[in-house]
C-alpha positions as CSV (number, residue, x, y, z in Angstrom):
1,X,-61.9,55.2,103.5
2,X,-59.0,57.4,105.0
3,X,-56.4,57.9,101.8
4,X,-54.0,56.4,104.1
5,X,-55.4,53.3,104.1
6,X,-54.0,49.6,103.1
7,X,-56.0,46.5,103.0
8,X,-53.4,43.6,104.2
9,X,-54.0,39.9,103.1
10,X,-52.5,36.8,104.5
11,X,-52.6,32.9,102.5
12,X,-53.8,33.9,99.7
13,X,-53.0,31.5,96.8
14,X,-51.5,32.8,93.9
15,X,-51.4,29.6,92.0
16,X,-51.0,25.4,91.9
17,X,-49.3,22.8,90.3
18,X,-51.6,22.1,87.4
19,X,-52.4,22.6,83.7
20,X,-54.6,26.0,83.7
21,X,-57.4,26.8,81.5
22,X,-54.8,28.7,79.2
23,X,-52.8,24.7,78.5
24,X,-50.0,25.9,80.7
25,X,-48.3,23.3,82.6
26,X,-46.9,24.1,86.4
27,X,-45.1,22.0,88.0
28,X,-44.2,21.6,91.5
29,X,-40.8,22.5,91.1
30,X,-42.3,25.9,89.6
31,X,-44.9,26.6,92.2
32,X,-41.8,27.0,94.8
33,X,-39.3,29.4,92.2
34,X,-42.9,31.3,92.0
35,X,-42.8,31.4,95.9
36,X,-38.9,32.6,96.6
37,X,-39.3,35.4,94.0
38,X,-42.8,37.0,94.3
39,X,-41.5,39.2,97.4
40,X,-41.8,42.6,96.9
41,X,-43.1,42.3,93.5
42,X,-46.4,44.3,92.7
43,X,-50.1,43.4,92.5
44,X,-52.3,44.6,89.8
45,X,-55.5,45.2,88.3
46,X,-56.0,42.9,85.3
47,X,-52.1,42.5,84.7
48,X,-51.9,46.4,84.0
49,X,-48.4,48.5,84.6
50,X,-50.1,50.0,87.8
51,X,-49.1,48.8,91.1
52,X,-52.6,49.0,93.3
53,X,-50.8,46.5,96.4
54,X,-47.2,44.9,96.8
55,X,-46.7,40.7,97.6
56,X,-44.7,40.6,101.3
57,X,-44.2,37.3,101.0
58,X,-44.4,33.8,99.1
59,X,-44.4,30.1,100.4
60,X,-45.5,26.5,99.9
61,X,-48.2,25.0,101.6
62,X,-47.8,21.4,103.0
63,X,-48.6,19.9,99.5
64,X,-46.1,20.9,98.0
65,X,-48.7,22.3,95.1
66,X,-49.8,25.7,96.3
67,X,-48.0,29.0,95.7
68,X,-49.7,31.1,98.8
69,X,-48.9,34.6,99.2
70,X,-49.2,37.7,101.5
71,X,-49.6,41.2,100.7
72,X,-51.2,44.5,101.1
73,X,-53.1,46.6,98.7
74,X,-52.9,50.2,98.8
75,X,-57.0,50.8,100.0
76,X,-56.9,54.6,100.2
77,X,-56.1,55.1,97.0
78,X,-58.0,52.4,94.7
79,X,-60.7,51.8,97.2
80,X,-63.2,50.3,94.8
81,X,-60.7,47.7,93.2
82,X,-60.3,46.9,97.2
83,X,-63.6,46.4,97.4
84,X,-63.6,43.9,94.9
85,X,-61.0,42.0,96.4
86,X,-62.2,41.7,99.6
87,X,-65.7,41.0,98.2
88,X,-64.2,37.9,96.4
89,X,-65.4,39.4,93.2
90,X,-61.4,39.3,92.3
91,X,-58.9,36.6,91.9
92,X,-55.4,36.0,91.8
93,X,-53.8,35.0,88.8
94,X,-49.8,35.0,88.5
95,X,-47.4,36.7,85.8
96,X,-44.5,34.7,85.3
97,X,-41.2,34.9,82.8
98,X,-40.3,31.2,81.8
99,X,-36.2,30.6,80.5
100,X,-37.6,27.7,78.5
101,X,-40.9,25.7,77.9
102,X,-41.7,22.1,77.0
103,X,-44.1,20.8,74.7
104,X,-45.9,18.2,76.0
105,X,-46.9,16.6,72.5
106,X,-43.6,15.7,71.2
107,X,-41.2,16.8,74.1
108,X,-39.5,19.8,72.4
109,X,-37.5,22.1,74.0
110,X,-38.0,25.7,73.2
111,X,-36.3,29.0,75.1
112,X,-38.3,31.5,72.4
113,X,-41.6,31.5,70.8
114,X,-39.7,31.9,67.5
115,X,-38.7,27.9,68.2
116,X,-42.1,26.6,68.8
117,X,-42.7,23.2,67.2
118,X,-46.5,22.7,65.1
119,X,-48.0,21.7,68.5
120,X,-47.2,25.0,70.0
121,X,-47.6,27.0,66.9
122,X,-51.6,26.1,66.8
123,X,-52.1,25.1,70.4
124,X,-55.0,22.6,69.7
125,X,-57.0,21.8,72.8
126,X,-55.2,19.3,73.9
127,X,-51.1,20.6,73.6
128,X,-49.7,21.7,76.8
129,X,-47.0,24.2,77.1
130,X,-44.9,23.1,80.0
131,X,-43.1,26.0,81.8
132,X,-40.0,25.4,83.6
133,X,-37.3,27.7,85.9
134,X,-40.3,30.2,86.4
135,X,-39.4,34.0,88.4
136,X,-42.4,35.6,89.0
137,X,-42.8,39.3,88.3
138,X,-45.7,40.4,89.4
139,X,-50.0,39.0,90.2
140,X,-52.9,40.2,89.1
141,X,-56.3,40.2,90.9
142,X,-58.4,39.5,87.9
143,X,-62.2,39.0,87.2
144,X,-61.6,35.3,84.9
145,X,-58.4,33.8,86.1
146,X,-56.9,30.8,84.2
147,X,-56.0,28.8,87.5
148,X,-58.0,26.8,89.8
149,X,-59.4,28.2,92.9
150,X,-56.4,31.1,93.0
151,X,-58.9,33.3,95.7
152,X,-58.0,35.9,98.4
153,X,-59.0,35.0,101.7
154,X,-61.9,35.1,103.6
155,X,-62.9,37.8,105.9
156,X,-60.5,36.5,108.5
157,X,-57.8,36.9,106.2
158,X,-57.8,40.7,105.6
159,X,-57.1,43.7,108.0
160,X,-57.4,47.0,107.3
161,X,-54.6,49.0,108.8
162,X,-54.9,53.3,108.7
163,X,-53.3,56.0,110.6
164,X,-55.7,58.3,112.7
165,X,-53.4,61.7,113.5
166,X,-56.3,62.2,116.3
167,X,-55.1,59.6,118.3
168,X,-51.3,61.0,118.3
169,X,-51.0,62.8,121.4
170,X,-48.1,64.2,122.7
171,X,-46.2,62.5,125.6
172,X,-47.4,63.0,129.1
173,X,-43.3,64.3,130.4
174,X,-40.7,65.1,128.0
175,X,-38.2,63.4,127.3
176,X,-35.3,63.4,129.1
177,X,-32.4,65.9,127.9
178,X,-29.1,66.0,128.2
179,X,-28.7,68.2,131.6
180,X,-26.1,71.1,131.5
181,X,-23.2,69.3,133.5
182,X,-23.1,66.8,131.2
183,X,-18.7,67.4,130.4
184,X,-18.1,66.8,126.9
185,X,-13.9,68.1,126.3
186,X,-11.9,67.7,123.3
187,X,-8.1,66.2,124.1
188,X,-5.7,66.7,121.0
189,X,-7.0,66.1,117.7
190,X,-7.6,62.0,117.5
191,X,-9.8,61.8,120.6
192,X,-12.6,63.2,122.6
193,X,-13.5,62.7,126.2
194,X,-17.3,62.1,127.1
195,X,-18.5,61.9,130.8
196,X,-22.3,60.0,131.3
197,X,-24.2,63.1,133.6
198,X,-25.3,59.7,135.2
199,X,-22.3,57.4,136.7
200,X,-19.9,60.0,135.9
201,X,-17.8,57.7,134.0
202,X,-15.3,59.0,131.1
203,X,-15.4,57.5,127.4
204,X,-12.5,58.4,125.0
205,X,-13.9,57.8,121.3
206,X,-11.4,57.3,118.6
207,X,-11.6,60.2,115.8
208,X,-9.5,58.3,113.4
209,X,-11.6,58.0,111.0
210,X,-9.2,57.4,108.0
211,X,-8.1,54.6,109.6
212,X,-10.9,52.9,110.7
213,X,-12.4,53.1,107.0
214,X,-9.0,51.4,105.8
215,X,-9.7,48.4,107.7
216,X,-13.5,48.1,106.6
217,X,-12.3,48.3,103.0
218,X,-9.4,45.8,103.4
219,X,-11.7,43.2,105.3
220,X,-14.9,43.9,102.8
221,X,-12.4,43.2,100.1
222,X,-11.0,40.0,101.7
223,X,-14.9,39.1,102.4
224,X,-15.5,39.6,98.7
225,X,-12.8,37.4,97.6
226,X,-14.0,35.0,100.0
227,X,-17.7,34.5,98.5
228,X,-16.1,34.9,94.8
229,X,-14.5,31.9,95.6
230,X,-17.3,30.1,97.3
231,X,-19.4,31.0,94.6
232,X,-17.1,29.4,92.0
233,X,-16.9,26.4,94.0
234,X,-20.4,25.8,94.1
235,X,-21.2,26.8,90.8
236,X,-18.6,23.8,89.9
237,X,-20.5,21.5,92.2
238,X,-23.8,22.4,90.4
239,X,-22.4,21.7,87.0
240,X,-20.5,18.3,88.4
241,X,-24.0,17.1,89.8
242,X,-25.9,18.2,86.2
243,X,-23.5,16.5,84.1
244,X,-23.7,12.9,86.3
245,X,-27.4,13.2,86.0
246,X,-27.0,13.3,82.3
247,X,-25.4,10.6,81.6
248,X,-27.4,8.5,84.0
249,X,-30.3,9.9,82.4
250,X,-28.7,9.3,78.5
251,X,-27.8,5.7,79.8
252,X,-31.3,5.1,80.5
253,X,-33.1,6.5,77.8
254,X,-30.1,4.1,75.6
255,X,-32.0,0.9,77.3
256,X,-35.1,2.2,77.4
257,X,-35.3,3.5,73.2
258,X,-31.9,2.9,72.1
259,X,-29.0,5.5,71.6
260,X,-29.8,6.8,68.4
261,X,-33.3,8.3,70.4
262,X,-30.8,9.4,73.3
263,X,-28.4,11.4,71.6
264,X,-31.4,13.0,69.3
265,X,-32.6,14.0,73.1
266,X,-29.2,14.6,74.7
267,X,-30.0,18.4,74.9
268,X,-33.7,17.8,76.4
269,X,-32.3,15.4,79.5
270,X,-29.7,18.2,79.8
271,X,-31.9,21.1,80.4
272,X,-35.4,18.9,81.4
273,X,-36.6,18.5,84.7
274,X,-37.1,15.2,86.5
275,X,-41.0,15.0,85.8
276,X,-40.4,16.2,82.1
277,X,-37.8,13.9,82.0
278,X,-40.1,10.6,83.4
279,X,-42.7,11.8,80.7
280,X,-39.8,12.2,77.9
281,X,-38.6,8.4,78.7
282,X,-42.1,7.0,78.8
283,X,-42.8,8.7,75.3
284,X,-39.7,7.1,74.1
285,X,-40.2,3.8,74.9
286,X,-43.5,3.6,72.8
287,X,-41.5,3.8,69.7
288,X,-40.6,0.6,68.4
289,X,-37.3,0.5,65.9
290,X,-37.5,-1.0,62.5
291,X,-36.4,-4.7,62.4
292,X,-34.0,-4.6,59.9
293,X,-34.7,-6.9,56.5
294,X,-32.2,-10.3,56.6
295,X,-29.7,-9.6,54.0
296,X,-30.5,-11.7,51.3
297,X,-28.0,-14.4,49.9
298,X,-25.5,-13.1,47.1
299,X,-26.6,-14.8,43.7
300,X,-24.3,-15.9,41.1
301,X,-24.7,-15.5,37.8
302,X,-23.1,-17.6,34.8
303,X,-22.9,-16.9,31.4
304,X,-23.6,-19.9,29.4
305,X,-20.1,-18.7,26.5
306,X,-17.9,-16.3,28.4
307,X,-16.1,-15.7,25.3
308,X,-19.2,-14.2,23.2
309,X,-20.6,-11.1,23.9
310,X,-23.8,-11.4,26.1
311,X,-27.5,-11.0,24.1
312,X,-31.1,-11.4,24.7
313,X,-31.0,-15.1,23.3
314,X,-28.1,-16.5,25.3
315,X,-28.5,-18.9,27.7
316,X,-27.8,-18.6,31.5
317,X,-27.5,-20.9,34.1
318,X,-28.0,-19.2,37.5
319,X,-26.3,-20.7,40.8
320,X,-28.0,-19.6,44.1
């Protein structure tokens, strides 16, 4: 294998909308964050600190629940771990950073592993960590991956690409030159005079440089306060349109379980997303409030001599 070798790839899937073998939850929102920030990041061996390839690109399938991804690993120089990949004996498996997870047990919200509930703490078989606002980082090709069918492509999916020097040759004519009458004449110290050796025609090219660079910095800076301002504006929007989804959300989780279980969850419907959200609401309306006891008639008691100190052998008459 020339040392100069790569190994490109082309719809390979990196991962799916599921709950792997390791009880983490993806959803389909974080299949496509996984797929608008895995460009450029770097493929490895096993998860290890050593790049071997880079990941060109990252989309959705039609589905809607596959990450695919393209890429090239560097062949020339780890040509047995290319090997493996293209052999199929190596998988893809993706490496993630969450900014919060939910449990799916009891819908707890958590942004550190120092906040996990009991369900998290143990992970028993059947808790499910739910990740949410995923950025990926970088993808392994692995031996035992935890997701479902995350392969490289078939043979038709790789091309090897290498650079031969023995088939640089130089050009047939040289290339063309700038002939000797070519006039080239300096007028005054702002402006030069070029004449094309070909149509004869004169250019004059501004040397006021100084100038020039004044009005790139006064426009960038007018750009800049442009997109700061944009970028405020839509920031505003954003919160606007998370804010009327909370309280549409907290008024229905108020029918569906009452308000006391909607303000206990106000900050889960802040931060959840919609499917997290559908499974919170269906969780809540399982629980059943406690029917409050009548409250029982007031009972009126008489003593039999109100001017005698009251003992054990007095009588009482007792009014209900």
């Amino acid at each position: 294998v020339p040392g100069n070798a790569i190994l490109k790839f082309v719809g390979a899937k990196l991962a799916m909308a599921e709950v792997n073998k390791n009880r983490d939850g993806i959803t389909p929102d974080g299949i496509k964050q996984m797929a608008s920030t895995i460009r450029l990041m770097p493929l490895t061996e096993e998860h290890e600190n050593e790049p071997r390839g880079i990941f060109t690109q990252g989309y959705v399938d039609e589905s809607g629940l596959n990450c695919l991804v393209d890429g090239f690993i560097w062949a020339g120089h780890f040509p047995a771990f290319a090997e493996e990949v293209q052999s199929g004996k190596r998988k893809l498996s993706m490496d993630c950073d969450a900014r919060f997870a939910v449990c799916g047990e009891c819908g707890s919200v958590f942004t550190s592993t120092l906040e996990y509930c009991e369900h998290m703490r143990q992970r028993p078989r059947e808790a499910v960590r739910w990740l949410h606002d995923l950025t990926a980082v970088a993808g392994g090709a692995v031996l035992h991956p935890a997701g479902t069918g995350t392969i490289f492509p078939g043979k038709d999916g790789f091309l090897v690409v290498s650079h031969d020097e023995s088939v640089v040759t130089a050009p047939e004519e040289p290339l063309e030159t700038v002939s000797e009458d070519t006039a080239i004449s300096a007028e005054g110290d702002d402006n030069m005079k070029v004449k094309c050796p070909k149509c004869e025609h004169e250019f004059n090219v501004s040397a006021q440089a100084e100038e020039l660079q004044a009005k790139l910095d006064a426009a960038l800076a007018d750009l800049q306060a442009k997109s700061g301002l944009e970028a405020e504006v839509a920031d505003f929007k954003a919160k606007l349109e998370n804010e009327q989804r909370v309280v549409t959300r907290f008024v229905e989780m108020s029918a569906t379980a009452g308000i006391e279980v909607a303000q206990e969850t106000l900050e889960t419907l802040r931060v959840a997303d919609q499917g997290v959200y559908e499974t919170l609401k269906a969780m809540a309306g399982k629980i059943k409030p406690e029917t409050p006891k009548p409250a029982e008639p007031p009972v009126t008691v008489i003593a039999a001599d109100e001017s005698k100190p009251v003992s054990a052998g007095d009588q009482w008459s007792v009014e209900v």
